[in-house]
Structures are given as C-alpha cells and as structure tokens.
BAFI-3210 file (N, C-alpha, C; in Angstrom, 3 decimals, decimal comma, padded with zeros to 6 digits):
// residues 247
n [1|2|3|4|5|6|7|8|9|10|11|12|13|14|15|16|17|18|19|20|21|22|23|24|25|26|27|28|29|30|31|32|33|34|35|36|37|38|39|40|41|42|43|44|45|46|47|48|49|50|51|52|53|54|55|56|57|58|59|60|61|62|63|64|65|66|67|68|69|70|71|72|73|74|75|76|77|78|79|80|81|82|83|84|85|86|87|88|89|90|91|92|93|94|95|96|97|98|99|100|101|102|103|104|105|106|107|108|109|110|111|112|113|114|115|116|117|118|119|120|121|122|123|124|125|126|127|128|129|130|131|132|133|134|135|136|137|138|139|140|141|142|143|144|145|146|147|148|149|150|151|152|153|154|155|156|157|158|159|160|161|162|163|164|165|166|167|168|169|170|171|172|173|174|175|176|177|178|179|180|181|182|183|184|185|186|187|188|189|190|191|192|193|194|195|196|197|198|199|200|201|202|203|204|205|206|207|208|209|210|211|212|213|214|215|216|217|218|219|220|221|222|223|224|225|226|227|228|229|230|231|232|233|234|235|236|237|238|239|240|241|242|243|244|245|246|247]
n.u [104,011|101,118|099,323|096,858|097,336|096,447|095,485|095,340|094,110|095,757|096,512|097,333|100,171|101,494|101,087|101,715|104,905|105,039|104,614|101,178|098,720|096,310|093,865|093,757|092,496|091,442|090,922|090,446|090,240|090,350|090,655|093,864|094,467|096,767|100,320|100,732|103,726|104,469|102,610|100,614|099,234|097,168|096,871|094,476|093,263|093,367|094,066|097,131|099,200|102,065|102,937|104,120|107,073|108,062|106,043|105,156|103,131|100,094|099,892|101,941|102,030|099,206|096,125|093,780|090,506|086,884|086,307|087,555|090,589|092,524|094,563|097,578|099,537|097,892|097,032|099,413|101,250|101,627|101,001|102,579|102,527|102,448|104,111|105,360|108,014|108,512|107,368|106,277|108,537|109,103|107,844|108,297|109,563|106,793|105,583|103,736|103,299|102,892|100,647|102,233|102,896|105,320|107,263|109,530|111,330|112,575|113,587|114,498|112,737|113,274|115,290|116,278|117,497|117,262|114,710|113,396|110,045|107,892|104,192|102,108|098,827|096,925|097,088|096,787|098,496|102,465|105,055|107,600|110,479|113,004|116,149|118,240|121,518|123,796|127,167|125,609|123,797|124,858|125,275|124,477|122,344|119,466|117,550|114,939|113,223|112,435|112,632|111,151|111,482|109,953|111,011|113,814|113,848|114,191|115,111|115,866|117,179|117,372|119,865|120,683|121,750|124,925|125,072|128,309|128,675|126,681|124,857|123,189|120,759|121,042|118,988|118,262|115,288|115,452|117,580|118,058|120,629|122,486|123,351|125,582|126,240|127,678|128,569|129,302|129,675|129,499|126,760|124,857|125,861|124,867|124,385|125,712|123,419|120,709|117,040|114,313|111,770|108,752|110,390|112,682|114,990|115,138|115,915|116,969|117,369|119,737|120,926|121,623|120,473|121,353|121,220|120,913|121,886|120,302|121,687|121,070|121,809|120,974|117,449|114,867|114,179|113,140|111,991|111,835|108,891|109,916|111,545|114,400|116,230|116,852|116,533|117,569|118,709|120,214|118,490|118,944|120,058|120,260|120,377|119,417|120,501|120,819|121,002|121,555|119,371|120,075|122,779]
n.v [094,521|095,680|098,933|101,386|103,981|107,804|110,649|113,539|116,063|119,074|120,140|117,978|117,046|119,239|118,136|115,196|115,653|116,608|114,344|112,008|111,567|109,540|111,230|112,960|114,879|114,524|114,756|112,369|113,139|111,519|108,550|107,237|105,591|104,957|105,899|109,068|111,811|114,546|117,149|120,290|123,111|125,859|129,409|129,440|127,748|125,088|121,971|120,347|118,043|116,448|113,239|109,928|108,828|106,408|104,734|104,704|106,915|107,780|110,622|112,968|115,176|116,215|117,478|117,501|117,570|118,435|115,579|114,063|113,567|115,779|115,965|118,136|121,016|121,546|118,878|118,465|119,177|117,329|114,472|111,738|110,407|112,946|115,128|117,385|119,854|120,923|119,104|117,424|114,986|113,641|114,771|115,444|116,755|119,857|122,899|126,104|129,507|133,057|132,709|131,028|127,985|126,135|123,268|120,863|118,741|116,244|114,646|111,838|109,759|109,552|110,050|112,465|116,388|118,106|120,165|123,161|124,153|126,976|127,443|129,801|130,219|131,936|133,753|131,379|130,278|129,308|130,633|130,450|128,554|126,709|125,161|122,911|121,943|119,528|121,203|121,566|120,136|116,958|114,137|111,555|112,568|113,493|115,332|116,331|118,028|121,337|124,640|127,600|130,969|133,965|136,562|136,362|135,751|133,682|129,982|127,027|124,171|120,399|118,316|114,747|113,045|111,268|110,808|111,167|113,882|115,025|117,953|121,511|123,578|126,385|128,732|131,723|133,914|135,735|136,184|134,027|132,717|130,160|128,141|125,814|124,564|123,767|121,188|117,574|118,184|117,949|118,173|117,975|115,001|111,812|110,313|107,357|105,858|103,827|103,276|102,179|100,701|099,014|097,963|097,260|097,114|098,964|098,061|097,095|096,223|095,453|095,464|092,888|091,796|091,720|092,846|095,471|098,226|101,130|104,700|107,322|111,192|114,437|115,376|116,350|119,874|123,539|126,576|129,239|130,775|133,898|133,761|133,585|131,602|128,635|125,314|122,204|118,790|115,091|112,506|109,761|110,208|111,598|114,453|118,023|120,850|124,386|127,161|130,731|132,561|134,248|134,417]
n.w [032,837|032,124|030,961|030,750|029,173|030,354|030,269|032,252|034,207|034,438|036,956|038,184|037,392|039,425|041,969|041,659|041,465|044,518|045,326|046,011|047,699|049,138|049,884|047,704|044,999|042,238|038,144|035,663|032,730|029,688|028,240|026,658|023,610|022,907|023,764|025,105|024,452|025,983|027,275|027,185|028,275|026,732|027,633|026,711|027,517|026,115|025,438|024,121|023,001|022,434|020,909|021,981|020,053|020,647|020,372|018,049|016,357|014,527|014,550|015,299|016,909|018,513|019,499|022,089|021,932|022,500|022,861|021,678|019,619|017,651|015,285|015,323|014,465|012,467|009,570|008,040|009,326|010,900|010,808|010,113|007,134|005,876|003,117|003,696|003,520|006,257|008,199|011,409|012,741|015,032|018,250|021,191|023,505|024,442|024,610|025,812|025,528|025,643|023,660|021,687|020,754|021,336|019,846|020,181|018,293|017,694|015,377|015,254|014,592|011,424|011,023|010,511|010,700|014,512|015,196|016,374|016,770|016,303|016,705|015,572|017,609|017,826|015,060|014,049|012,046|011,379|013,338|013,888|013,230|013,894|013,153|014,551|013,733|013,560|014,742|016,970|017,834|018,722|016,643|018,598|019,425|021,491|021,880|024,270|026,302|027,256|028,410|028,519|028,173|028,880|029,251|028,828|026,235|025,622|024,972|026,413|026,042|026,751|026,389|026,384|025,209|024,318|026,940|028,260|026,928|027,137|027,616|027,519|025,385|024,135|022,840|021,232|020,631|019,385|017,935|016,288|017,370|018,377|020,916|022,422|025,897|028,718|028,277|029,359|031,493|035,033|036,088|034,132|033,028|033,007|036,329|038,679|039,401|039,436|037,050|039,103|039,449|040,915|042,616|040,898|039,298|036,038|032,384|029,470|025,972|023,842|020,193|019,929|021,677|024,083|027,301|029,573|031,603|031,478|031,529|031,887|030,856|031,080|031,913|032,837|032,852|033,882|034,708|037,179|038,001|037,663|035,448|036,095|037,184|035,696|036,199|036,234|035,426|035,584|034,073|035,353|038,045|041,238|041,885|041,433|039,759|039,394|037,256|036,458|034,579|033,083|031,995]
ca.u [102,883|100,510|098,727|096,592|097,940|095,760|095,799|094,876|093,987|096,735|096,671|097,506|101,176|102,027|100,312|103,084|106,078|105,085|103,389|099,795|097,992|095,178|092,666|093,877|090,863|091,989|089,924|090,731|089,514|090,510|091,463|093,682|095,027|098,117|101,066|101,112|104,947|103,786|101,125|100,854|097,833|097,574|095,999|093,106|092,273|093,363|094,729|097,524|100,183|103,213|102,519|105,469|107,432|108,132|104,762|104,872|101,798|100,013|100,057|102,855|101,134|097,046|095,210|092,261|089,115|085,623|086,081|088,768|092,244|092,345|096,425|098,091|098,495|096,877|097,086|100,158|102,677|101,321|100,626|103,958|102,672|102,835|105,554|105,605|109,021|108,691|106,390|106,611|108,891|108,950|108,155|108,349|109,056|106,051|105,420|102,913|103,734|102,332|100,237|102,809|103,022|106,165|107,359|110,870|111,062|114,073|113,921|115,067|112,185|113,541|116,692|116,322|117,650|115,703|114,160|112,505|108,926|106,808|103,530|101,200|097,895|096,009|097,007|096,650|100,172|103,887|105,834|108,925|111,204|115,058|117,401|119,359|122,417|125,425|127,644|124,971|122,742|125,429|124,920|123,734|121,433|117,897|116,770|113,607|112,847|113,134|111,992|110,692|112,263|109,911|112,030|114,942|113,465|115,276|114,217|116,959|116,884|117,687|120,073|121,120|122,845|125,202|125,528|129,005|128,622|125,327|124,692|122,018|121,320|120,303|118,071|117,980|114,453|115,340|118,532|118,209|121,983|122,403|124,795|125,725|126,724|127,919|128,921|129,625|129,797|128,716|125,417|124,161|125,798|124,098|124,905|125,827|122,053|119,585|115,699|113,761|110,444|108,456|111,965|112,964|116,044|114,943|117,002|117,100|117,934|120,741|120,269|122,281|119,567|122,054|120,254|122,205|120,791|120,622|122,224|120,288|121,750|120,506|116,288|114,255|114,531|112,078|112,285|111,170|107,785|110,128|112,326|115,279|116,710|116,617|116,682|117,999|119,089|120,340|117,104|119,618|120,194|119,962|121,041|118,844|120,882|120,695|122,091|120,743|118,949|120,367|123,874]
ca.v [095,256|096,531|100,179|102,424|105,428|108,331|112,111|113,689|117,570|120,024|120,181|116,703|117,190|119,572|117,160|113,955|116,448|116,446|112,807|112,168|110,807|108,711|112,346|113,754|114,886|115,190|114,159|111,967|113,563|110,875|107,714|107,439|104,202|105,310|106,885|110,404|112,489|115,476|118,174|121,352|123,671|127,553|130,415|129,868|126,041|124,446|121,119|120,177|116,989|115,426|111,409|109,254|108,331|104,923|103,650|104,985|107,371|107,943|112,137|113,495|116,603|116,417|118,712|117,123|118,559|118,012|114,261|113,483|113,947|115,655|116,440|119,668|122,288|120,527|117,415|118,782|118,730|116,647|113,471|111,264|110,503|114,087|114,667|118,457|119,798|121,227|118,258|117,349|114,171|113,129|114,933|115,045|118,471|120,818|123,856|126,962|130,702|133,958|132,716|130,157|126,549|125,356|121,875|120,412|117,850|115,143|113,926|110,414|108,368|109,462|110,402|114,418|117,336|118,472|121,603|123,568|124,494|127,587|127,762|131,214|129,706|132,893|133,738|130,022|129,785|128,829|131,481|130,437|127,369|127,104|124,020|122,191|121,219|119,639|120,146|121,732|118,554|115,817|112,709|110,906|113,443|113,198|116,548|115,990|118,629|122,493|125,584|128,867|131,945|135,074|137,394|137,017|135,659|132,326|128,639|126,385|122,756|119,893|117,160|113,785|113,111|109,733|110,402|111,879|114,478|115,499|119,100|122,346|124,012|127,523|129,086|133,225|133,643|136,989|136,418|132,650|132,431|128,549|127,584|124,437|124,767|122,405|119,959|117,057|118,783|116,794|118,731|117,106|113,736|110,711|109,573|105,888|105,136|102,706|103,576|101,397|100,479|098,057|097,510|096,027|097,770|098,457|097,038|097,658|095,494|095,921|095,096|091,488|091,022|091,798|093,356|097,052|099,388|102,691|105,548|109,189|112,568|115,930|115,603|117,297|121,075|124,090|127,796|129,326|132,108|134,824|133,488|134,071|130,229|127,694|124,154|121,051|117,985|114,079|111,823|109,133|111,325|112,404|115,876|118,898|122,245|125,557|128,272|132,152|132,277|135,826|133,653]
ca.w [033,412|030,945|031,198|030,135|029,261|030,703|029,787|033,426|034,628|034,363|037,949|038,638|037,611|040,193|042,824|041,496|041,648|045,521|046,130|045,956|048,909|049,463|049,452|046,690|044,227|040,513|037,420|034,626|031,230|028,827|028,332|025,227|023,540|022,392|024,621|024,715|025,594|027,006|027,281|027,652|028,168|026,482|027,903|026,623|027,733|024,563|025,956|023,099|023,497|021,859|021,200|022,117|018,945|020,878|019,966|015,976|016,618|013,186|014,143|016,117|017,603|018,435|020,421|022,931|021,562|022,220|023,337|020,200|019,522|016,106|014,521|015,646|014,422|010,878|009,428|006,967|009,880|012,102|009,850|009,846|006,106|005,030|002,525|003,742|004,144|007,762|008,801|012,909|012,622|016,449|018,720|022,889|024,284|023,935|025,858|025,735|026,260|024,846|022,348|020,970|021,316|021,117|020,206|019,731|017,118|017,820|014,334|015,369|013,691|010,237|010,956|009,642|011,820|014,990|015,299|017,548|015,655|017,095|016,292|016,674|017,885|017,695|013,703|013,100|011,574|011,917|013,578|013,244|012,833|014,331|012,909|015,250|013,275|014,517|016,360|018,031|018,489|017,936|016,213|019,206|020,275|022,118|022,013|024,774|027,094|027,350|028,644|027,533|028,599|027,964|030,120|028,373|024,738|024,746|025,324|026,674|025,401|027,602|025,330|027,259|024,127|024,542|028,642|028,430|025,961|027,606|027,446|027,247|024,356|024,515|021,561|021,367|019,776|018,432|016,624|016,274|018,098|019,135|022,482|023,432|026,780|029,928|027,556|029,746|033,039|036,028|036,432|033,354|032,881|034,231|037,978|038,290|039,334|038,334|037,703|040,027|039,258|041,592|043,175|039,838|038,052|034,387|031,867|027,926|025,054|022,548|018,889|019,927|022,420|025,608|028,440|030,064|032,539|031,257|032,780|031,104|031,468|031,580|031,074|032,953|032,790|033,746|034,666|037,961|037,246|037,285|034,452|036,975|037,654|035,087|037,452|035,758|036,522|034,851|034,327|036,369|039,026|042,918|042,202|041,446|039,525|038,383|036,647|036,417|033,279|032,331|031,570]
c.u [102,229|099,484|098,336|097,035|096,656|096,271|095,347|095,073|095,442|097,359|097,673|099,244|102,737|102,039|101,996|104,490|106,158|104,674|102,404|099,226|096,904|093,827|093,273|092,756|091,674|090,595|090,601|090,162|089,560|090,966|092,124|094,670|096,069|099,234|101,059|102,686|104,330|102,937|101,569|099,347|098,150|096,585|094,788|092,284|093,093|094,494|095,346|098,676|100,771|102,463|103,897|105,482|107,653|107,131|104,210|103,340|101,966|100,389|100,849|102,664|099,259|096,945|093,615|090,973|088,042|085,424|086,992|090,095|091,992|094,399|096,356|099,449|097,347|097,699|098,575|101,212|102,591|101,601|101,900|103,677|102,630|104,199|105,957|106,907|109,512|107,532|107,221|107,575|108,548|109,308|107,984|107,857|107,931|105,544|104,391|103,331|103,630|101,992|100,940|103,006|104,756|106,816|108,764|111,072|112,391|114,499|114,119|114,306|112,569|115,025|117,067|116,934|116,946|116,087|113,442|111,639|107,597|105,462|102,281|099,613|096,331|095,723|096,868|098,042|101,764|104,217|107,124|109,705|112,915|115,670|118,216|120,499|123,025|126,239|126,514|124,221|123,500|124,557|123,923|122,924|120,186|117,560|115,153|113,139|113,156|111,841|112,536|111,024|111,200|110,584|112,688|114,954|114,012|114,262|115,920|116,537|117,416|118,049|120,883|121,809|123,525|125,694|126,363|129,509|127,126|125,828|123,340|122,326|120,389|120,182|117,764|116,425|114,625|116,356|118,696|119,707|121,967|123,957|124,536|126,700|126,757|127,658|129,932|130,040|128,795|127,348|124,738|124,610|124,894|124,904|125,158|124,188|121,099|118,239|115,646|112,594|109,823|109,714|112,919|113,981|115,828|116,233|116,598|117,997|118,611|119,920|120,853|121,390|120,089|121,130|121,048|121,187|121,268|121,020|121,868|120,824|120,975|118,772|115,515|114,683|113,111|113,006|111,610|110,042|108,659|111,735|114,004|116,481|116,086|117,168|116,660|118,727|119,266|118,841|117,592|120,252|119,480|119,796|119,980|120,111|120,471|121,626|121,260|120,652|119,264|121,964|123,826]
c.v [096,101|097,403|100,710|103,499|106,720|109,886|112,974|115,202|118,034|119,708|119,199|116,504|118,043|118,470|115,539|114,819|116,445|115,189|112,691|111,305|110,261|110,252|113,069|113,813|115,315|114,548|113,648|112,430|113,157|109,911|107,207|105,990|104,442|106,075|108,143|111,046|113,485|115,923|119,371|122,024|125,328|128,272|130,637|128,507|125,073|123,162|120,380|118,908|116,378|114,071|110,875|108,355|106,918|104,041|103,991|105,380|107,521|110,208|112,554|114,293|116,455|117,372|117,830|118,218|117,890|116,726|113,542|113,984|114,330|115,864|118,284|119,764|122,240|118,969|117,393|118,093|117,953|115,026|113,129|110,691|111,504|114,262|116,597|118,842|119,811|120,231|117,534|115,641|112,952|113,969|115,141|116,480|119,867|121,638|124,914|128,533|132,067|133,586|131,789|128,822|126,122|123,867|121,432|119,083|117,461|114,639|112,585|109,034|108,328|109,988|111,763|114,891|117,469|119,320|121,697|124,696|125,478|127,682|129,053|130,656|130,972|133,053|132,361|129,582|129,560|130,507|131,310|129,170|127,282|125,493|123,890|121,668|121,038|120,703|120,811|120,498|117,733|115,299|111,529|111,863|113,209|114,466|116,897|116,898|119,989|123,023|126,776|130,044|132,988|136,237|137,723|136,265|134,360|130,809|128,198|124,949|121,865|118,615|116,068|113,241|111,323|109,627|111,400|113,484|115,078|116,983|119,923|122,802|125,250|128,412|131,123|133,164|134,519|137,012|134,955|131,930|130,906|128,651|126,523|124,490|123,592|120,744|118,933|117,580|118,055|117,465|117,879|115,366|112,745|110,045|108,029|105,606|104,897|103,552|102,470|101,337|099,460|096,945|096,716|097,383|097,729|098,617|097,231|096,267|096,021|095,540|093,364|090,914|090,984|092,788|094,600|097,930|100,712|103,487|106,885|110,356|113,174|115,355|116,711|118,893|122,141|125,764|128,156|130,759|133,143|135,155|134,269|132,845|129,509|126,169|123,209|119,787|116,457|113,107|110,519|109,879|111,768|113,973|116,756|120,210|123,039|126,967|129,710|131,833|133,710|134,973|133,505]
c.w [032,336|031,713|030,656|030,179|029,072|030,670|031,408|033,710|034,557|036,135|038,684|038,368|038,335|041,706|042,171|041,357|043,200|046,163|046,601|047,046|048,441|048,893|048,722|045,519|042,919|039,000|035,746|033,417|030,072|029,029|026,693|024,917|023,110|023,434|024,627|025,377|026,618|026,309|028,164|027,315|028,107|027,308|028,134|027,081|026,932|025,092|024,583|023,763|022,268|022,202|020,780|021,134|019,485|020,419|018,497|016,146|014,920|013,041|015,329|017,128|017,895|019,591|020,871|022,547|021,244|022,310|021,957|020,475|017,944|016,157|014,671|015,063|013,038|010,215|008,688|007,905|010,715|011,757|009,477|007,900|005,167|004,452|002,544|004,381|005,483|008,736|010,618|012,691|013,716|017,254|020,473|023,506|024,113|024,870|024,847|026,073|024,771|023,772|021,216|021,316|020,242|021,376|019,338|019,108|017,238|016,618|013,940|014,771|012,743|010,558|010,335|011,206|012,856|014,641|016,404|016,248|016,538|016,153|016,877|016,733|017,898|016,328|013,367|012,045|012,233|012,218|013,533|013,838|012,726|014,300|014,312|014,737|014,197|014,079|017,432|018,616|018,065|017,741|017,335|019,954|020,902|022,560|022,408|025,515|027,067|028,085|028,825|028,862|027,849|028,522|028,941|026,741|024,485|025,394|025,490|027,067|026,485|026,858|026,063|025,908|024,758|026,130|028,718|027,881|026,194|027,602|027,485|026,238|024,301|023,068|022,017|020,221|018,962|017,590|016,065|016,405|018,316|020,056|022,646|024,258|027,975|029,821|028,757|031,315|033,967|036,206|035,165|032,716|033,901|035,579|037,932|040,227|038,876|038,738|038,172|039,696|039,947|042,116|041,990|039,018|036,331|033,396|030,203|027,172|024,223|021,434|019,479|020,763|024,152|026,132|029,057|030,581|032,298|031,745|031,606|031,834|031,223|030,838|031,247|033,547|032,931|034,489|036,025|037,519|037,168|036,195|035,394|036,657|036,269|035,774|035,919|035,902|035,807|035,146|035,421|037,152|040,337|042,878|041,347|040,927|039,127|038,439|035,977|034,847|032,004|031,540|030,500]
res [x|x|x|x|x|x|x|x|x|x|x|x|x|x|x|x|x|x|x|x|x|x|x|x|x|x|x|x|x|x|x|x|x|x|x|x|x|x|x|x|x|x|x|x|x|x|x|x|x|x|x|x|x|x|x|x|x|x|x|x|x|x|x|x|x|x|x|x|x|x|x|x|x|x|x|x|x|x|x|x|x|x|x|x|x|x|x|x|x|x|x|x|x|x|x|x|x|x|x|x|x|x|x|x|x|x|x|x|x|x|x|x|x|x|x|x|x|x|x|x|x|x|x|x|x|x|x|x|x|x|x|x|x|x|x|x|x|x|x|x|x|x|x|x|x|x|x|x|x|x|x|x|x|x|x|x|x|x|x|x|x|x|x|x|x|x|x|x|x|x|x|x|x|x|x|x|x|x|x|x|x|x|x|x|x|x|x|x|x|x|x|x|x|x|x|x|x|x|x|x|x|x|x|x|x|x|x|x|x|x|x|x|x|x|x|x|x|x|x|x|x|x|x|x|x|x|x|x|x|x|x|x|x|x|x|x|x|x|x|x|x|x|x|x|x|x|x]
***
C-alpha cells in the first residue's frame, strides 16, 4: 500500500488519539515527499519536525516555513553530510517547551552515541547537549520518544531497547544526572500482541530474508499539563501506565 505522507494541523493529533469521524474538520498544510517522525509546534507557531531515518532523509531536523522545509536548527547539524561534531545523526523524538526545542538523536544510522540535543530558539543557539552512554542506552537501544518535564526540570526518555531489557530513562536538566529505570518491568516490555493493519499482521524481514512479527516495548510516553503523571505504555500493548513524575 503506497502513501503519501502528509504533515497535518496540530490539532488533528488530538482528534486520532480519540477517533475521527466522518465530520471532523481539520486542514492539511502540506504534502511532503519524504516521511517525516514527528512534529512539534513552539509557542510561537514555528511548525518544526524530525524526518524518519527509515527513508535516509538528506536533513534530519527541518522546520515548515513559508511553503518549504528548510534544515533545523541550520544546515551544520541538520545536514547528514555535515562533518560537525554535534551534528543531528537520526533523529525521531522532538518536543517544544519554554523556548527550547528539544530533539533526541538515536544515533543508529551511524552508529555514534544518542543524545538528547536542546536547542534555544529565541537566542538562536544550542543550549545544551546530554550523552546517552551505556549502560544507560544499551547496545540495542532505540531511544524514540520522551517527555519534557518543566515542573520538575527533567525529560524522561522512552527506550524499547531489545523488548526485554526495555526501560525509561530519566534526564535531570539541571545536574545532567541520567536513570535508567523499570528496566524490564512488565509496564514497559512488549505484550505478546501483533500490530494489525487492514486485518493483516505486520511482519519484518531478517537479514536471511525470514519473516517475524515484531513485538515493541515501552514507546509512547507523555506527561499530563500539570507535570504530575507521566503515562506510558509498550508500542505492542493493551495496557496504559503511570508513575508520579516527582519519583
């Protein structure tokens, strides 16, 4: 089944969190030929998005502007042929909050460390830049999803890692502390169920060419407005958790 992949109002992803009816009014504002991961929108408008390393984008980071996609936050780190040390490698998770856009960089097209990479969107520069080493992000890591804590100053990562070995990984912004926490605990391993797509179980190739139905822990992760609850939950998964975000 081939698709365009479509960039769509802010709005429109509260609206598919509840299921969109027939009169639902939203508005498409791009149509872009390349995948994008996510998007996130600042304060001020400034519609910015991760492009999914699956499809070898040429700039990791762009920002929707003015009927283009240019490279965010400049071409230095954005630009998978920049040879700049702190350049965006691959990345997915990108969020917005006071003035900073933050975006978590998996590393996995080149095989470097992630990071989690803030940038201050007001001064126009990096604010600051926190390593993921192991053992915090094992070896099989997928460091894809988080969210931003301004309450209590932290961001807490969301790593599905090789399934069993799934985990969170919780980031202090002020002392740059790292936790990896509920390592392998049933709240974030994967459930033994299949996605479903047009009733059709999807299915993955090895390198040998064998066929295996994925099973993804811990992905999606978010915060409730009064940075209270952090809700999380395996991307193969029935189940819905959370855990006070003061913890």
């Amino acid at each position: 089944m081939k698709t365009l992949p479509k960039l769509v109002a802010i709005s429109v992803l509260s609206l598919l969190a509840i299921g969109v009816d027939a009169k639902s009014n939203f508005d498409i504002i791009a149509n872009l030929d390349n995948g994008p991961g996510n998007v996130t929108v600042t304060d001020t408008g400034r519609i910015i998005m991760s492009m999914h390393q699956f499809y070898q984008p040429k700039f990791t980071v762009v920002e929707y502007k003015e009927n283009t996609l240019v490279p965010f936050p400049n071409w230095e780190l954005a630009d998978v042929d920049s040879k700049a040390a702190m350049k965006l490698d691959s990345v997915l998770g990108i969020r917005s909050a006071n003035g900073i856009v933050w975006m978590l960089d998996n590393g996995m097209r080149s095989g470097v460390t992630p990071k989690l990479v803030g940038w201050d969107i007001k001064a126009d520069k990096l604010h600051q830049v926190i390593m993921l080493p192991a053992p915090i992000a094992p070896k099989d890591a997928f460091v894809n999803d988080f969210a931003v804590d301004t309450r209590h100053n932290i961001i807490v990562i969301s790593d599905p890692a090789g399934g069993a070995n799934a985990g969170l990984i919780v980031v202090n912004l002020k002392t740059g502390k790292l936790r990896r926490v509920l390592v392998g605990d049933s709240s974030v391993i994967p459930e033994n169920v299949d996605l479903i797509i047009d009733k059709v179980a999807i299915q993955v190739k090895d390198n040998s060419g064998k066929l295996s139905k994925p099973h993804i822990g811990v992905n999606p992760i978010t915060e409730d407005l009064n940075n209270e609850w952090v809700y999380f939950g395996p991307m193969h998964g029935l189940s819905l958790y959370r855990i006070k975000a003061a913890d």
